[in-house]
Every structure is written in structure tokens, then in C-alpha cells.
N, C-alpha and C positions, 0 to 999 in steps of 0.2 A: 504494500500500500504506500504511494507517494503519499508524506508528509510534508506540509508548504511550509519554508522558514519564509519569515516577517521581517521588515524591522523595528527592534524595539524601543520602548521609550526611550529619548536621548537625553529629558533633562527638561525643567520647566522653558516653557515658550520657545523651545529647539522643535520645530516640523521636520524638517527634510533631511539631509546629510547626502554627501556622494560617495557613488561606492571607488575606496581605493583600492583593493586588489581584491583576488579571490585567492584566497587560501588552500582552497581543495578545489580539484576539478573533477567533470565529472566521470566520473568509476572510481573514483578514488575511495575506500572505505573510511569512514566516520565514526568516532564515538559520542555520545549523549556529553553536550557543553562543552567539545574540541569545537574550537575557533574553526568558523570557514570562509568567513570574509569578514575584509576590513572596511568602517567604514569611517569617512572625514566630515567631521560636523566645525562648525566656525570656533571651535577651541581646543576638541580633543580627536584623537582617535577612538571608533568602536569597534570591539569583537564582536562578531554574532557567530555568535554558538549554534551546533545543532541539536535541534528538543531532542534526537532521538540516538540510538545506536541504527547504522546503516551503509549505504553507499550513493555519494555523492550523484543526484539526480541532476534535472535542467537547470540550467542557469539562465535567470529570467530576465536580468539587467546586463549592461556590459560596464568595464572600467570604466569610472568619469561621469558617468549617469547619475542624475538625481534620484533619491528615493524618499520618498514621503513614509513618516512613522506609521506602522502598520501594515505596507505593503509589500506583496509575495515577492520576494529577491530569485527563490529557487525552492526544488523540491527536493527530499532524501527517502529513497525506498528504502523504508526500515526494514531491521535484519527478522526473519521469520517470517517475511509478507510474503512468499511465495515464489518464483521461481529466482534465484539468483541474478543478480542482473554483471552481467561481466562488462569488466571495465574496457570501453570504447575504446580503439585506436585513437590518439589524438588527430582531429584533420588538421589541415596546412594552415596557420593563422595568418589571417590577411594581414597587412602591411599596417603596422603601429597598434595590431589588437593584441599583440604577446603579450602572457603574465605572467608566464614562468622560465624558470632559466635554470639550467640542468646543475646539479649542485654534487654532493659527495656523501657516502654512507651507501643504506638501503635503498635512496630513492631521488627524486627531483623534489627540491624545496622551492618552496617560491619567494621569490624577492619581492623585499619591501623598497619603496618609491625612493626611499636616502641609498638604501645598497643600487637599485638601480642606474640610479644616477653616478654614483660611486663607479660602478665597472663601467660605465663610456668614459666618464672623466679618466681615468687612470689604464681603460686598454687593456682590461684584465679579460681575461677568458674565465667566466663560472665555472665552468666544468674542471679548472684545473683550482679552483681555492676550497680550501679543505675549513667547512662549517666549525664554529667552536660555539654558535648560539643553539637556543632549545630545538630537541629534536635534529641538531644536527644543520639548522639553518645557517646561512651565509650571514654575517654582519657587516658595518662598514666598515669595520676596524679588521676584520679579514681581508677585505677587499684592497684596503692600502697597505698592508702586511705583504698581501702578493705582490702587489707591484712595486715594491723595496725589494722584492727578493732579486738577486743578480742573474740567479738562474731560472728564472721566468720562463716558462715558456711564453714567445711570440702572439701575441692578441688577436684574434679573428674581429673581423668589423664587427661592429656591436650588433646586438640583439633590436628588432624593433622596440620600443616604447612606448607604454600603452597613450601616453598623452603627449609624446611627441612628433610632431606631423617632421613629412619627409625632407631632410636637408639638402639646403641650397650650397651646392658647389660652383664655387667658379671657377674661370679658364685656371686663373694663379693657385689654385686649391684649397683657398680660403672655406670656410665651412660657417652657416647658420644654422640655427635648428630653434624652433618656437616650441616652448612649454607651459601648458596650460598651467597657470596659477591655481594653487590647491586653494581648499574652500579656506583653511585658515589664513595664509596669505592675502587670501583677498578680502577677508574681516579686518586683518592686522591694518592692511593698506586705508582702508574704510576710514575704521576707530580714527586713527594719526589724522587723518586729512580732519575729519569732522573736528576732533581738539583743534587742527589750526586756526577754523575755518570760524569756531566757539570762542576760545577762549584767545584775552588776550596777553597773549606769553610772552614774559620777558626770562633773561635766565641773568645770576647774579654768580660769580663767580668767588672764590678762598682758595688759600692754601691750609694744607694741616702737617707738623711735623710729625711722622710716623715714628722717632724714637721708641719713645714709650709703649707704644702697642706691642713695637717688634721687640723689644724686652723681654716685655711679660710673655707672649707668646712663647717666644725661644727658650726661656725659661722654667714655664709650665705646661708647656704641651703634649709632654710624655705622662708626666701626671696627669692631666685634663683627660689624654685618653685610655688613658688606663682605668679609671675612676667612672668616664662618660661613656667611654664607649664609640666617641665620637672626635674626630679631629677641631682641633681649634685652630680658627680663620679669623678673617677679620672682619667677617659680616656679620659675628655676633655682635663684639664692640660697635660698630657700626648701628646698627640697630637698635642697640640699648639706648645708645648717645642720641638717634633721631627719636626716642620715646624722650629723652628729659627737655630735648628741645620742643618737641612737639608740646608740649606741658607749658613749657613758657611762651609759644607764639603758637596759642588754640587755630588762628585762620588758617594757616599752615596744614593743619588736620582737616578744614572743614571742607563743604564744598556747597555749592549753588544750587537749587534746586525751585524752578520759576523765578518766582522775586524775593526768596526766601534764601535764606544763610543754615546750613545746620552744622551744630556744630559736636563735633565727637569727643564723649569722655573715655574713649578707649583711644587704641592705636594698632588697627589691622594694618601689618607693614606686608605691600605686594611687592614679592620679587621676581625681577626679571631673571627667567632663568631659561637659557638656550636649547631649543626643540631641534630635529632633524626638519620638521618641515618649517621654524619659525620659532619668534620668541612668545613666549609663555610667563603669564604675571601669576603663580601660584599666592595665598594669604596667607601670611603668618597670624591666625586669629591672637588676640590678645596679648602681644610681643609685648606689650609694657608690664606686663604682669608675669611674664617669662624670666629665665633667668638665661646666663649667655651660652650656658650648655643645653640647653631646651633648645633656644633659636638656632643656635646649628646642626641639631640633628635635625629636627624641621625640615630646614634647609638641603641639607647634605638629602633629606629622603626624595623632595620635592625634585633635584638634580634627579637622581637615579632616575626617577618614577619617568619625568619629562625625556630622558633617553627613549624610556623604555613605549612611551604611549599609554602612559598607565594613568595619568591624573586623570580624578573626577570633575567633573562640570562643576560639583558644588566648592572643590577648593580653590576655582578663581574667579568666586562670586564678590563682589563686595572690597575690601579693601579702602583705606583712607588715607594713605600717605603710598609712596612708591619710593623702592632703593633699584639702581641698576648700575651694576658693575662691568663696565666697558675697558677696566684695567686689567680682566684677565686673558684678553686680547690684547693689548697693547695699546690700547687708547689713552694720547696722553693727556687730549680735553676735549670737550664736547658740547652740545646741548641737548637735553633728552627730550623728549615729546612729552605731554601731561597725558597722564592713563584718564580719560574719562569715569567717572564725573570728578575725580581728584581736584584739587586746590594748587597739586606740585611733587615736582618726582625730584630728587635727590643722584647725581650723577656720580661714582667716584671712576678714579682714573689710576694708572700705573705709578707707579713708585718708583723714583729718580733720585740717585743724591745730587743735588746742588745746595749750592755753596749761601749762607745765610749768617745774618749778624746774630750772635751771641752774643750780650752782655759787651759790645762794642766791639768784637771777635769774629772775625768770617771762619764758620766753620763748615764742614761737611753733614749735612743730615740728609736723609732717607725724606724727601718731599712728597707730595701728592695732593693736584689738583680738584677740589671741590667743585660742583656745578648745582644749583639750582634754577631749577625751571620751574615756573610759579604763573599763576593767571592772575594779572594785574587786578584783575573786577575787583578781586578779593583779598587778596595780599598786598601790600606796599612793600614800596622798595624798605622802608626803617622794618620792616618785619621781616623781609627778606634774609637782609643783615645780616640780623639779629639772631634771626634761625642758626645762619650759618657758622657764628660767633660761638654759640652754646653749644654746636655739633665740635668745633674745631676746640673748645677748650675740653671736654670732656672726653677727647682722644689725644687728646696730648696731657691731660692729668686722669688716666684711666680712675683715680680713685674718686673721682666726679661722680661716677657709673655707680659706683660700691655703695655711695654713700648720699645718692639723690641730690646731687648737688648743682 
């Protein structure tokens, strides 16, 4: 008996989603809640599972397709329904409808959209990179492990792509190739325009001497994670320091809503943190009440999970203030975009020693530019400042943090 899978709820006021691959094709055998396609809604990736134990039936949508919640994706003749159904020859896939790509073990895995793109970027051949993800799947970090290796074999032209239309060669051998914007991308793109287009942002710039953090750090770190369990960064301090500031400059926190001000006696701190299809603002719920081993396991899970395609819709609801870290890239300054309906996002940047007066003394210290980005409606420049004054002494006297000061 074909059993129709659906898709399912994605999350309040989320209708649609597009399918980004299929995971099983069909004759492939199934077990009850093995993932069999993926799909891209405007913030997360979803699995859908199959209700039943069987083997993969029709498939009712193609990559890139829009699906509306509730409706039939595919079928799975579940096992004991009656005549065995033997798994089809695969036919010839037309040009840019490929979804799989022959991998290593027992079987053909199928690549996800970051590995995809990964093997044309770098010239890899699948069939020669040996999976170390579940089930024996190919990752990206396989993917550029092959093509560091010296003894490579030679890359056949790449594989069609399921959303990349056919490339423009020219005489010189220059090469284009258009890729359809994923669904998040093109929310990311959305959001940003709409804050410019809303709010009127200005960004205020500091410096912070990082001595002191890298101190204590390099000092307590082996303790911290022995103890935690969890490595000490600098985004706990960081985050402690934007709760005491946010405490002293309330607008900071708040944000607009019609002709209305609210304003927040907590401090959901959203962090940017970098997805394979795009960046992802996860909440740190109630970071002021947190302590700095809390906010970086948090944090540390929120990274894993955003590799993985794992965060839920509910943990990047909400939020009141924004940290994003562009120094783990190398960025030495910036301006960040405001995360809607936010008040102002908090930029930090890489760490440089130059040269600075002590005490009438030029000395060498460990620097690092501050950035805030702020919507004028509701912030003043003297608050701006101000903010940035409280953040930058309470990292340069970590016992600021300790002692609420």
C-alpha cells in the first residue's frame, strides 16, 4: 500500500518551504522517521521523515519546487503491503535535474547543496572522496581534504546541479554559471534591504584594549574547561559587558513598534553565527541572567547545530540587542546591518597589536575595533557613546562583569 508523505508543520506563520534535495530515491529502502528529503524554509533546514518502514515510492515535487504545508511530496510502499517492489534502474537525469552523486561504503549518498557546490568549486570527483559524515555521507570538509591531497586523482567535469542552469563558455574559456538563491538567502537579502530602507542607521565606532580578557583567558581556560565543559572565548565576556551596558543605555535594548517605544527589562542577545547556506541570528534567551560559562556553551551548541541544519524556528525568534563577530574572519572594521525590529547590532573585529599611549608611554597592546550600528529614530549619538564606553571599560576591567559595575 503506497503511503503519501506530506509536509509538515514548519513553525508559526511559515506556509511553504522549497524542496532542497531528496535524500532517498526511488527503490531505495526506508525506515519509519529516516530522513528522505530536505526541505529550505526562510530560516532553517527541514527533514521529513518517512511515517512508515518501506521503499522509496514516486516522487511528486522536483528540487527547487515550492511546497505548501501539508502537501503530498511522494509516496513509500510500506514493507508487508504486498508484492515487493524492486528498486528501478535509475533513468538518465536531464540536464541540471541531478541529486545524487556517487559517494563510498555500501552505497550512493547524496549531497547536500554546501558539499555540492564544494566538489565544482575545488574539481573533486565524489566517487573518489571517502565519507566520514552519518551513514557514511560526503561533507564539505571531505570535499577540500580531497583536493589538498597531492595525489588526487584528476576531476571529471562536474556533475549537473540541481539549480544551476547551463554554463556560458566563451571563445577565451572564461566560464559563468547562475545559481538560484536559496529560500534563506533570499529572506537574508529581504530583512537587510527592509532595515535600510526602515531604519535610520548610523554606526559609531571605539577601540577596546584586549589585555585583560586575553589574561584571564590564557590563564583560566584549562580550568574553565575542565570545570565547564566548554571552551572559553571571548563572546562570553562580550556579552556579559553588552548586558551591563544595555542596563545603562535601556534605548539600546529597545525597539519601535508603530509610534510606540518598548522597552526590554531582559537582554535576548542574537548571535550571528555562520550557516553553509547563510548567516543565522540564533537567541541567547536571558544572557543577563546567564553566567559566562552558560553563554558559551549556548553559543558553542548554537555553532554546531547551524553547521549541522539543526536549529529550530523557535530559537531565532525574538531577540533584543545583536553581537556579530566578523573578526573570526578577519575583518578589521565594518558596519553591521540592524536585525529587525532591533534598536542596534554590536560589531566586533580582529585583534591587532598597535602601538598606544600608556601612562605617556607608546606601548604595544593586543587592539580591537568596536562598531555600532544603531537607528537614529531611537538612539542618539550621547547614547550611542555611551553604550560603547560601558562595553569598552568593562572589557578592559573584566572585574566590571564580576561585580555589576
Amino acid at each position: 500500500m503506497a503511503i503519501e508523505v506530506t509536509v509538515p508543520v514548519l513553525g508559526e506563520s511559515i506556509t511553504e518551504a522549497t524542496l532542497g534535495e531528496w535524500l532517498k530515491q526511488p527503490g531505495d529502502p526506508v525506515k519509519a522517521d529516516e530522513p528522505i528529503a530536505s526541505l529550505e524554509t526562510d530560516k532553517v533546514s527541514v527533514e521529513v521523515p518517512s511515517p512508515v518502514d518501506g521503499v522509496m515510492g514516486e516522487q511528486a515535487v522536483k528540487v527547487g519546487d515550492t511546497v505548501q504545508v501539508g502537501a503530498m511530496i511522494a509516496t513509500i510502499e510500506a514493507a508487508g503491503s504486498g508484492a515487493p517492489v524492486a528498486p528501478p534502474a535509475p533513468p538518465p537525469a536531464p540536464a541540471g535535474a541531478g541529486q545524487q552523486a556517487p559517494g563510498t561504503g555500501d552505497g550512493p549518498a547524496a549531497l547536500s547543496p554546501s558539499v555540492r557546490r564544494a566538489v565544482l568549486e575545488h574539481g573533486v570527483d565524489p566517487a573518489t572522496v571517502k565519507g566520514t559524515g552519518k551513514d557514511g555521507r560526503i561533507t564539505k570538509d571531505d570535499v577540500i581534504a580531497a583536493a589538498a591531497t597531492p595525489a588526487a586523482a584528476p576531476a571529471p567535469a562536474p556533475s549537473p546541479e540541481p539549480q544551476l542552469a547551463p554554463s556560458v563558455a566563451a571563445a577565451s574559456g572564461r566560464k559563468e554559471e547562475r545559481v538560484r538563491m536559496t529560500r534563506l538567502r533570499q529572506t537574508i537579502a529581504k530583512r537587510l534591504k527592509e532595515a535600510q530602507n526602515t531604519a535610520a542607521m548610523l554606526t559609531t565606532f571605539n577601540d577596546v584594549d584586549m589585555t585583560a580578557v586575553m589574561e584571564a583567558r590564557a590563564k583560566y581556560k584549562d580550568l574553565f574547561e575542565k570545570k565547564h565543559g566548554v571552551r572559553l572565548g571571548f563572546m562570553g565576556f562580550f556579552a556579559k559587558a553588552a548586558c551591563l551596558a544595555l542596563k545603562d543605555v535601556p534605548s539600546v535594548n529597545a525597539s519601535i513598534e508603530g509610534d510606540e517605544i518598548v522597552y526590554h527589562d531582559y537582554a535576548d542577545i542574537s548571535v550571528a553565527v555562520s550557516a553553509p547556506q547563510g548567516l543565522v541570528v540564533p537567541v541567547v534567551r536571558d544572557a543577563d541572567q546567564m553566567s559566562v560559562a552558560e553563554i558559551e556553551r549556548t553559543i558553542g551548541d548554537f555553532g554546531r547545530r547551524a553547521k549541522d541544519g539543526t536549529l529550530k524556528m523557535e530559537e531565532m525568534k525574538g531577540g533584543t540587542f545583536t553581537i556579530s563577530n566578523g573578526g573570526v574572519f578577519g575583518s578589521l572594521m565594518s558596519t553591521p546591518i540592524i536585525n529587525p525590529p532591533q534598536s542596534a547590532v554590536l560589531g566586533l573585529h580582529r585583534i591587532d597589536d598597535r602601538p598606544v599611549v600608556r601612562d605617556g608611554q607608546i606601548v604595544i597592546r593586543p587592539m580591537m575595533y568596536l562598531a555600532l550600528s544603531y537607528d537614529h529614530r531611537l538612539v542618539d549619538g550621547r547614547e550611542a557613546v555611551t553604550f560603547l564606553v560601558a562595553l569598552k571599560n568593562a572589557i578592559e576591567d573584566p572585574t566590571r562583569i564580576l561585580i555589576d559595575l
